[in-house]
C-alpha positions in Angstrom: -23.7 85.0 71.4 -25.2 83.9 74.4 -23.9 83.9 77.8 -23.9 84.2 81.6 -22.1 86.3 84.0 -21.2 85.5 87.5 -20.3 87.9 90.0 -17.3 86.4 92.0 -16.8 89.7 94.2 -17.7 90.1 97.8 -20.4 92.9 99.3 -18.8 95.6 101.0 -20.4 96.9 104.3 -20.2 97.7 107.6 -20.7 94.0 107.7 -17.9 93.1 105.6 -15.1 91.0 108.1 -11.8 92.1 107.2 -8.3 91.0 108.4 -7.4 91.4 112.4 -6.4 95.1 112.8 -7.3 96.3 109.6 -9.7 99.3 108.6 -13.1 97.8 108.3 -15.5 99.7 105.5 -17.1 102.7 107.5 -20.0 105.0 105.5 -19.8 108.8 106.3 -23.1 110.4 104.9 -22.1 114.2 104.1 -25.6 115.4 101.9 -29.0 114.3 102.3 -31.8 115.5 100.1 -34.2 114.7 103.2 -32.3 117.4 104.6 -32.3 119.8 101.3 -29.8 119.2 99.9 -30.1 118.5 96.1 -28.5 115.3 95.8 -27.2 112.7 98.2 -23.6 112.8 98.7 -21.3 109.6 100.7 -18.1 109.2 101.2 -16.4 105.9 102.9 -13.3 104.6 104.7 -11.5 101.4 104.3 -8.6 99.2 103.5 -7.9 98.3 100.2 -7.7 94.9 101.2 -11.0 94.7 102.3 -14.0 92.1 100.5 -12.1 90.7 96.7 -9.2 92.9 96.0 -5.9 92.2 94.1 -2.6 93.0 95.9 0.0 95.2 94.6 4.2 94.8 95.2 4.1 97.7 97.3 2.2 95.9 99.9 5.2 93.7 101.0 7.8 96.4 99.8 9.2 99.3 98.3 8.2 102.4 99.8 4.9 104.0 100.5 6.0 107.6 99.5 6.5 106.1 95.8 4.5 105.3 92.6 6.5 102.6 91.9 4.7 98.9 92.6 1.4 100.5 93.5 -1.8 99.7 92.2 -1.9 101.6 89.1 1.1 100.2 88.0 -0.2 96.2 88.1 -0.2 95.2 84.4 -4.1 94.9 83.2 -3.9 91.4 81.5 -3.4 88.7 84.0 -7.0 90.4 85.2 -8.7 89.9 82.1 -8.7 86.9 80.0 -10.0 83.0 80.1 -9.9 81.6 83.4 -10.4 78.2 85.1 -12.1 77.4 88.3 -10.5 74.3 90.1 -12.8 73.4 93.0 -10.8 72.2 95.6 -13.4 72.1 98.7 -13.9 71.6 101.0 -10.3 72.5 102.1 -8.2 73.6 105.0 -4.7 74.7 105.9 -2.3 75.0 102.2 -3.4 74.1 99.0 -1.0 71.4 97.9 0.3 70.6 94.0 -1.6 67.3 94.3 -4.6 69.0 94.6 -3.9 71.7 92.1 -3.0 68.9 89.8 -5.7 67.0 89.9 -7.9 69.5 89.8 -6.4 71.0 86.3 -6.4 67.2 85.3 -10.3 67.2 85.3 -10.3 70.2 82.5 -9.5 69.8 79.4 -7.3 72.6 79.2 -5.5 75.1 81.4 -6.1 79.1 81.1 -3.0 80.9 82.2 -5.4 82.0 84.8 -7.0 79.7 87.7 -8.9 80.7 90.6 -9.5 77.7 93.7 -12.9 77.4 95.6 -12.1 76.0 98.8 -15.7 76.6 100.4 -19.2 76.0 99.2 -20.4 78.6 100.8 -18.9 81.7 101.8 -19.8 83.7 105.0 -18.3 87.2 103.9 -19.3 88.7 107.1 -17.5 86.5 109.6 -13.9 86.3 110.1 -12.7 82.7 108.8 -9.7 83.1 111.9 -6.7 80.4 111.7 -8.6 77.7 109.3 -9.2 79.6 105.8 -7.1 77.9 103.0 -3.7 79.4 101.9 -1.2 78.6 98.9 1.8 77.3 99.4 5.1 77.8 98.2 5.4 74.4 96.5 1.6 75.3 95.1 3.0 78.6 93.1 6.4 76.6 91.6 3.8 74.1 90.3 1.1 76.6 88.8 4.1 78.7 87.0 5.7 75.3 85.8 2.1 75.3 84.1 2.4 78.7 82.5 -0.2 80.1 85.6 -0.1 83.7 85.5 -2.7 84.9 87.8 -4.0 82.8 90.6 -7.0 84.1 93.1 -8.9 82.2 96.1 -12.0 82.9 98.2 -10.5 83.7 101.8 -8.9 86.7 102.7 -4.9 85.8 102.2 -2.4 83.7 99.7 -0.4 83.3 103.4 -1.3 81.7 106.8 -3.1 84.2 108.9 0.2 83.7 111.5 2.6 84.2 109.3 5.2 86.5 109.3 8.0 86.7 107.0 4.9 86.6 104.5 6.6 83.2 102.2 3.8 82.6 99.5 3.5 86.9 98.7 7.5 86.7 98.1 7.2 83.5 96.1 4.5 84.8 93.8 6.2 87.9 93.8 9.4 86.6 92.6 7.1 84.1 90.2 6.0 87.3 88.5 2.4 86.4 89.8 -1.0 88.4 90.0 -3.3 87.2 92.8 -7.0 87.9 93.8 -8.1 87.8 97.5 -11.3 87.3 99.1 -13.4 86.1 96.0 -16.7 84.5 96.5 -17.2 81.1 94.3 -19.8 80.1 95.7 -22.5 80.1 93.0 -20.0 79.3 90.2 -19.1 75.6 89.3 -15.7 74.1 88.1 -14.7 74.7 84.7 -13.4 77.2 82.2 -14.6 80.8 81.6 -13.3 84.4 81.2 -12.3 86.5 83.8 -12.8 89.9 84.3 -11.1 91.7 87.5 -9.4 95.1 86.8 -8.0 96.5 89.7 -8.9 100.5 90.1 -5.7 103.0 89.0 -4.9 104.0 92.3 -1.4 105.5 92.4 -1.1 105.8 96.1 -2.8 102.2 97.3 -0.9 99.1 97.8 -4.1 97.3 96.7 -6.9 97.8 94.7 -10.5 96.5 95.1 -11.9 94.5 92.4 -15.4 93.8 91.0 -14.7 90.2 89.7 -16.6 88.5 87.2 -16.7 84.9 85.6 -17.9 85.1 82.5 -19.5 82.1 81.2 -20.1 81.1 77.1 -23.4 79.1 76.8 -23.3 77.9 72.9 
């Protein structure tokens, strides 16, 4: 078999933008062989939510002193499995059903997966502010009328940077969704492949980070 694999994720650096008043990635450097020591030894600091990372429940409820909705517990196979890119750039403000549809209508079949590239070309370094696409409400009822179970896009939140009673988390929520954030399409074309994006086991996280992969069959 013959085939190509495109990395979808993010780098992660000091670089990286993340969300206004988050934990940006920081690198602490605790052993240096320069120095003696016999290996070189890092550690680091940052929000989960930071570069392409899948949110958990526990990150718009529950509570934080319980296992229960964190990362470890997200089920395994809305992250792995065939996958469609809809390309819906270049695109603003909420991603409609109109656009989802016609999107899916240029396939010739739906995955129970879809990820939407709303950019060409992502700058993962510089904070998109108010003007990043979002889903919408009306956007998850039509993806789960379609048997969507997992749904990811390449800026950094399913909501509106302003909002606050968080509408689109709750709806995909309730939808029984899985979501990616902050994925980078930019080198990978409309069409079908198989995803691969396991989030880390992390039982005290509210979101995991993700290295996400399109994998692409070329016979």
């Amino acid at each position: 078999m013959t085939y190509s694999i495109i990395d979808i994720s993010q780098p992660v650096s000091s670089k990286t933008a993340c969300f206004p008043g988050d934990t940006p990635f920081s690198r602490q450097v605790t052993l240096r062989m320069e120095k003696g020591a016999t290996v070189n030894l890092t550690s680091f600091t940052m929000s989960p939510h930071v570069g392409t990372h899948a949110d958990a429940p526990s990150h718009i409820g529950g509570c934080m002193d319980d296992t229960d909705g964190m990362a470890s517990t997200m089920p395994l196979l809305p992250y792995i499995g065939p996958c469609a890119l809809l390309d819906v750039s270049a695109c603003s403000g909420g991603i409609t059903p109109e656009q989802f549809q016609r999107a899916a209508e240029r396939l010739k079949e739906l995955p129970p997966r879809v990820v939407f590239k709303t950019q060409k070309k992502l700058r993962f370094d510089v904070w998109e502010g108010a003007d990043y696409a979002h889903f919408t409400v009306e956007l998850v009822e039509a993806m789960k009328a379609m048997g969507v179970i997992m749904a990811g896009l390449d800026t950094p939140s399913v909501d509106h940077v302003d909002s606050k009673d968080l509408q689109v988390h709750h709806a995909l929520i309730n939808a029984g969704f899985s979501w990616l954030e902050n994925l980078d399409l930019s080198d990978a074309d409309e069409g079908l492949y198989f995803l691969c994006a396991a989030p880390l086991k992390l039982t005290e996280l509210e979101a995991s980070p993700v290295r996400a992969v399109l994998i692409k069959d070329l016979l």
